[in-house]
N, C-alpha and C positions, 0 to 999 in steps of 0.2 A: 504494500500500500504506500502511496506516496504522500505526500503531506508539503504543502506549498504554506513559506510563511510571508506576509505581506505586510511589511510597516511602512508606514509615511512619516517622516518627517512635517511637522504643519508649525509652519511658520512663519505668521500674517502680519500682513501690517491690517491697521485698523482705520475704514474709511470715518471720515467727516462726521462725527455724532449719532454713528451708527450700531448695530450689533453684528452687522456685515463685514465678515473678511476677506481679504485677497493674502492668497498664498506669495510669498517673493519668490521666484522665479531660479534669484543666483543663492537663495538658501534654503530649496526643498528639494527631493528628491523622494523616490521609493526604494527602498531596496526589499531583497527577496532573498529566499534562502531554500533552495531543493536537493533532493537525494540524487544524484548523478551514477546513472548504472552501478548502483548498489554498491559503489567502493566510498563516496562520501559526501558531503554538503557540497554543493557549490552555491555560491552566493556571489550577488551581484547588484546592481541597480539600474535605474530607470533615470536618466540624467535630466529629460524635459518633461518638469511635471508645470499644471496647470489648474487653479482650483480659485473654490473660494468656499467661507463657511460661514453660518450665522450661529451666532451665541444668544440665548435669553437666558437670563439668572442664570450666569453663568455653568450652561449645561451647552455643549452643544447640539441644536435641535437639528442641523442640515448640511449637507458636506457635499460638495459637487465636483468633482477630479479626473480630467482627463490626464492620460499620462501618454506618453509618446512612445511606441512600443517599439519603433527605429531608435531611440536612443539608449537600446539596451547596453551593459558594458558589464561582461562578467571577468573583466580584465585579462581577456585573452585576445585580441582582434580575430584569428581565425575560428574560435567557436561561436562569436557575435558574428561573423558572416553567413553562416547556414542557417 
């Protein structure tokens, strides 16, 4: 069984008197973490993410994130080309 882990960094700046945020660009990212033919993690990241989120009393209620699945980088160039 494989098991895929997905974290985001979320890291907003905060608009104009609002509970609306915008993710920064040059300080988010995702990274990931999978089992590679059963010999051990590979982990990697996603370098173009793009979002935004709304906070009320401080919970967040909404989270919208596209992430750029060409700027994958599992810090090998020739496994991020296949």
């Amino acid at each position: 069984m494989k098991k895929t882990v997905l974290m985001m960094t979320l890291l907003a700046a905060p608009s104009a008197y609002a509970d609306d945020y915008v993710l920064e660009a040059d300080h988010s990212y995702a990274s990931f973490k999978v089992m590679h033919m059963s010999r051990g993690e590979l982990t990697g990241v996603f370098k173009v993410v793009q979002g935004k989120l709304r906070i009320d009393n401080d919970e967040v209620k909404k989270v919208d994130v596209d992430i750029a699945v060409a700027s994958v980088d599992t810090f090998s160039a020739a496994r991020d080309a296949h």
